[in-house]
N, C-alpha and C positions, 0 to 999 in steps of 0.2 A: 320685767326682765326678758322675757320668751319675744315679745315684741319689740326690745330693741336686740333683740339678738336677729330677728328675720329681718328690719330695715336694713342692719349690717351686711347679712347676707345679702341682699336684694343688692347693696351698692357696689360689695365686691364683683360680686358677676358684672352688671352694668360697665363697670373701671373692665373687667376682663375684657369685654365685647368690646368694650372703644380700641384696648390696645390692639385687639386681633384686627380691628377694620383698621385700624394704620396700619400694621404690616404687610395688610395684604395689599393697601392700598400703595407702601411701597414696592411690592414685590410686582403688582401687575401696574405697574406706571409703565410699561412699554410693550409694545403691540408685538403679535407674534412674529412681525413680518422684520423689525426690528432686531427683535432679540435673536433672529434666526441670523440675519445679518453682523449681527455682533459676534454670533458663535464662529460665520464663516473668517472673516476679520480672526480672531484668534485662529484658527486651525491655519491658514496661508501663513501666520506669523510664526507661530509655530514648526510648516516643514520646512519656510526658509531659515530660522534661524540656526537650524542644526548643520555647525561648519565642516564637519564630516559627511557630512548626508547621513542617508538611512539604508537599512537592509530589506530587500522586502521579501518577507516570505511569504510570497502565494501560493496556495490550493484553490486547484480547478475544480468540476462537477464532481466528479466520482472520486468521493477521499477512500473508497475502500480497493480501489486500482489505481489510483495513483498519489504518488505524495506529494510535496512541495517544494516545489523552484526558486530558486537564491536570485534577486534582482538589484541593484545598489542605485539607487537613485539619489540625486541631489535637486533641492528645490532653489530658484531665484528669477526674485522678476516677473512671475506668472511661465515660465520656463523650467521643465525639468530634464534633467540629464539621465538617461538609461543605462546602464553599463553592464555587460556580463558575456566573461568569456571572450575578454580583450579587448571587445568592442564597445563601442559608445558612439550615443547621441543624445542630441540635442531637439524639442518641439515644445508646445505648448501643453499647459495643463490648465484646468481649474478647480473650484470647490462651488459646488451649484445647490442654493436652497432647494429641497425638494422634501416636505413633512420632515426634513432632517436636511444634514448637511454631507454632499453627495462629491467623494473626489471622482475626479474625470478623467481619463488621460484622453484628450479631443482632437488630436492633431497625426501628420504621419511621421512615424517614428519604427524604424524599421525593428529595433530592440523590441519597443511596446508592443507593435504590433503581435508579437507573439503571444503579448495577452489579451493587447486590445481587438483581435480579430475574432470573426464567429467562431471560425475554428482554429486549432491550432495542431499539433504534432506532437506527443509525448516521446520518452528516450527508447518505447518499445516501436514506438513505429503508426498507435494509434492514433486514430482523429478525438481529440477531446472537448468540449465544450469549456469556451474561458470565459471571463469578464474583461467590461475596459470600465466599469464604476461602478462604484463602492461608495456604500451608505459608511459611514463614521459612526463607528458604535460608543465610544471610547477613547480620550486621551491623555496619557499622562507627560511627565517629560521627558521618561526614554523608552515610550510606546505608545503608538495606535493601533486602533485594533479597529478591522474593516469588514464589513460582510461585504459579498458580490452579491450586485444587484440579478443578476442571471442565475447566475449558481446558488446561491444563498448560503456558500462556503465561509468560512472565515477565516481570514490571512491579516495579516500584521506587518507593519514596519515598525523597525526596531534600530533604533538612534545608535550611530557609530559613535562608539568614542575611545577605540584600538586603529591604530593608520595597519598595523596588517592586519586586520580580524581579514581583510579576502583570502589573506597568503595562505592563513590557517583554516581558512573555511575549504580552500581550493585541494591542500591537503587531506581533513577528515574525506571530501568527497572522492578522491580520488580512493579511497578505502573499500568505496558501494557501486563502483564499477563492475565488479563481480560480484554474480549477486548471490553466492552460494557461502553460508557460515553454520560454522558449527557454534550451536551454544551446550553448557556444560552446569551441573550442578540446578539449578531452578527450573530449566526448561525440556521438555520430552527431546525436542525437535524446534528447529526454527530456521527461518528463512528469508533473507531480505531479498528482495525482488529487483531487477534493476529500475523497475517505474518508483520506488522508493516507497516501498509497503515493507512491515513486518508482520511475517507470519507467523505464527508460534500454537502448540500446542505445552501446556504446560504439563507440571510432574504429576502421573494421577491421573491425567485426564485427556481422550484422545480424539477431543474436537479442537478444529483449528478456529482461531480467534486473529482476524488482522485488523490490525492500525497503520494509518500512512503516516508517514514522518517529515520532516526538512531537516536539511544538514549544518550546524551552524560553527561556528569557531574552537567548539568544547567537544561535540558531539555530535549525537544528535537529538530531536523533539518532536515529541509526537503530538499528532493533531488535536486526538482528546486523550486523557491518560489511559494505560492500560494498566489491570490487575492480578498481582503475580506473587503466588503464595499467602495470599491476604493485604500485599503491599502496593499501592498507588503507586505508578510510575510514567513522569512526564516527560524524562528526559535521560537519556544515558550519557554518561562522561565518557568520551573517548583517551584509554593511553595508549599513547604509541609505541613508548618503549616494549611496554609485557602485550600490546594486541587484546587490551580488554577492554569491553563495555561494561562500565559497572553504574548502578543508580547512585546518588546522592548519599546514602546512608552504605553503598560498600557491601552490603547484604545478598544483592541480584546480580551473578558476575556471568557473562558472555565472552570465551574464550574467540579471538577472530581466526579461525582456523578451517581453512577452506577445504567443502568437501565434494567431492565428483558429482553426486547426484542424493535426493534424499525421497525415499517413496513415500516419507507421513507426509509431506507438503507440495509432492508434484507428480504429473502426469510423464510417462514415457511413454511412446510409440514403439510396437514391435513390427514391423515390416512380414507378415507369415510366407505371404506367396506371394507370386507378379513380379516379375523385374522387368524391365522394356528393354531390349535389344541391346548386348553386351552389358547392361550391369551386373554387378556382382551381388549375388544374395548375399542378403542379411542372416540367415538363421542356417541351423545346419538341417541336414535332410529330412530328417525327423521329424521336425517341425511342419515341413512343409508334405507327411506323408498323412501326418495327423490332421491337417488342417484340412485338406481334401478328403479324407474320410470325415468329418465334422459336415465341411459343408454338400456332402454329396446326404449326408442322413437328414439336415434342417430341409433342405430342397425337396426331398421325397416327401417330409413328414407335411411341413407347412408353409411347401412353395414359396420358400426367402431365401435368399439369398446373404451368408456369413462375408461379412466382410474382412478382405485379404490383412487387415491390421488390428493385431490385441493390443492393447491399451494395460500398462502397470503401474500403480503407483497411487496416485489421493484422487478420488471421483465421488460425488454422494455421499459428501463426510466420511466415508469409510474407504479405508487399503486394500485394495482386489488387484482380480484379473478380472478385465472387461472387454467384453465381446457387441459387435453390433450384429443383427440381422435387419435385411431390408426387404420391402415388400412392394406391390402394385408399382413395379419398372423402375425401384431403386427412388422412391421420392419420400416415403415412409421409413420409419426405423424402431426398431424395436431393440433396449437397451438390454446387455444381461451381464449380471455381476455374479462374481464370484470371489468372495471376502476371503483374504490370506493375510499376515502378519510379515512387514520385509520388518529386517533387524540390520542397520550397518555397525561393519565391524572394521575399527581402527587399529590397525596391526604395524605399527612404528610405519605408517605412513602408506604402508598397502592397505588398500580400503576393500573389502569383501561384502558380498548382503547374502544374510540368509532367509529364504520361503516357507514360509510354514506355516500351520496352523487354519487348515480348508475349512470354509462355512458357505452357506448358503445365503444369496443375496438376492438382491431385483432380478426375477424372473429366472434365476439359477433352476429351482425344481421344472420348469416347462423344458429345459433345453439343456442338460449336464447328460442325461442319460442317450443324446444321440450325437456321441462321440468329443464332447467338450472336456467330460472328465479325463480322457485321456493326456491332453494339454496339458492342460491345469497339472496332473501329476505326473507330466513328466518334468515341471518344472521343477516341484516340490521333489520329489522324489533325487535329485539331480543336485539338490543345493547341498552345497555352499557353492558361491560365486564370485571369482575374484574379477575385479573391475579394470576396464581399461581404457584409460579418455583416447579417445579417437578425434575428438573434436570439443572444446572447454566448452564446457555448458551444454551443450547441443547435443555429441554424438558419446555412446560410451559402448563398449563390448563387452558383455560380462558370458565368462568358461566355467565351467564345472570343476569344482579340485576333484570329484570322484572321477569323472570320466570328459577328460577334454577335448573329446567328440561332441560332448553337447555343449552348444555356445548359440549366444542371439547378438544383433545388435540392437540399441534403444535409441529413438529419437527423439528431444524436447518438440 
């Protein structure tokens, strides 16, 4: 019995091994050069068949400065069509074996070019590094998913099958043209950028964490998820009625409510001294009495030179007042911080910041005691500060309610 039970076994395995060598013998009946061929063959059938076209949401180099660009492409023929922002064209494309299957955009195409060039322009103004191909990670039937062969980002098209998904996309984006929002309830502070990044610090916690986004028909979608209050989030739903971002589950709400300036997530310029011939000073006299007694004490101590602009607002993870000194004919710099807490305050639509809360920072103890504490407390000592846009985004003036003698202006 024990030996016909090991012949048995013997013949089972044996039947095993023949079936595995058929399969495999049908699974590798065609040559890599083939089957790569076949894959490209499916991918061209694929973006022409889709009679809407596609959306393409690219990301460039740097997804923590910049976010993603809305592009509608239609494929036909070994031709695709570029469209955005009213315009459109027509050029050639391909799909090229390459260890994988590689789309191209190969042709001049004054739309693509925007991506297909070395460089390109973002909406702040920067030079940023693009792709013009893309490895094929991924297909299904109402997505591809693309790396760039350059960047090594990952962007997607994503299959129309709404004829206004542009009207309502042109819409939400028209939202992130200003790049200033208050969020409410989940988040400390937050901030979307005009390059299309969100900024945020959440409740609890007073490090800043960004993600880049793209803008799509609903919303918007972020590159990789963010995490907030323990909750995964990939994408926010835009209503326009109430002005709220809220996640999928209605838990994470973002009131859109625009605000003048916000010191946890941005830098401001103070102007202390120097105007060139007829401008008008920025700061009231005090400033500029304090600021020369500062740098006449740094200059005696250790031959630097304080530069004419304080700096308020997010620098070095932390909230200060920031000071430069410069050295050997102004080509060196030495940074110096000094940590204060702003708090904005929303008073049915007058908006106020208060200063408070003095610590010691990067290089504070070497330089506070030769006339910088003075500054620093008379700002403190002077708040509350009602705000006043001068200029959207850019310029703002904030007054003392104690004494409206003391006043600065701020510049992005």
């Amino acid at each position: 019995m024990k030996i016909f039970r090991i012949i048995v076994g013997l013949s089972l395995l044996l039947l095993g091994a023949a079936c595995s060598s058929i399969e495999q013998d049908d699974l590798f009946d065609k040559s890599p050069s083939e089957r790569l061929e076949e894959y490209r063959a499916q991918y061209i059938e694929k973006l022409e068949s889709a009679e809407d076209g596609w959306v393409f949401q690219y990301f460039a180099r740097n997804v923590k400065k910049y976010g993603g660009v809305n592009y509608f492409l239609s494929f036909k023929d070994g031709y695709v069509t570029a469209s955005k922002g009213g315009r459109s064209q027509t050029s050639m494309y391909t799909v090229l074996n390459r260890a994988g299957s590689v789309l191209s955009f190969n042709d001049d195409n004054k739309i693509l070019l925007e991506i297909a060039n070395q460089r390109a322009v973002d909406p702040m103004g920067f030079d940023v590094d693009v792709d013009f191909e893309f490895l094929i990670l991924s297909a299904k039937d109402d997505e591809i998913v693309l790396k760039g062969l350059r960047s090594g980002q990952i962007s997607r098209l994503v299959k129309l099958t709404s004829k206004d998904y542009e009207e309502k996309l042109t819409e939400v984006e028209s939202f992130f043209e200003s790049p200033l929002w208050l969020a409410t309830d989940s988040f400390k502070s937050c901030y979307f950028s005009a390059g299309r990044v969100f900024n945020f610090i959440s409740s609890g916690n007073d490090k800043i964490k960004k993600q880049s986004f793209v803008c799509t028909d609903k919303g918007i979608k972020f590159y990789e998820p963010i995490t907030v209050n323990g909750a995964e989030i990939s994408e926010f739903i835009f209503e326009k009625e109430t002005s709220l971002l809220k996640n999928k589950e209605g838990n994470i709400v973002i009131k859109m409510k625009e605000l003048p300036l916000d010191f946890n997530v941005q830098e401001w310029r103070m102007k202390t001294f120097f105007e060139e011939e007829g401008e008008t000073p920025e700061v009231a006299k005090v400033f500029k009495e304090n600021f020369l007694n500062a740098y006449d004490a740094i200059e005696k101590k250790y031959g630097e030179n304080l530069s004419w602009f304080t700096y308020l607002g997010y620098r070095m993870e932390a909230t200060g007042i920031n000071f430069e000194a410069f050295y050997e004919n102004w080509t060196k710099i030495y940074k110096i911080e000094c940590k204060v807490k702003f708090n904005l305050i929303d008073d049915n639509g007058n908006f106020f910041v208060e200063i408070k809360n003095k610590t010691e920072g990067l290089n504070w103890k070497y330089y506070h005691y030769l006339k910088l504490d003075p500054i620093v407390d008379l700002l403190i000592e002077n708040s509350t500060y009602k705000i006043e846009i001068l200029e959207k985004n850019k310029k703002v003036k904030l007054i003392s309610t104690k004494n409206p003698e003391i006043w600065f202006i701020l510049n992005r």
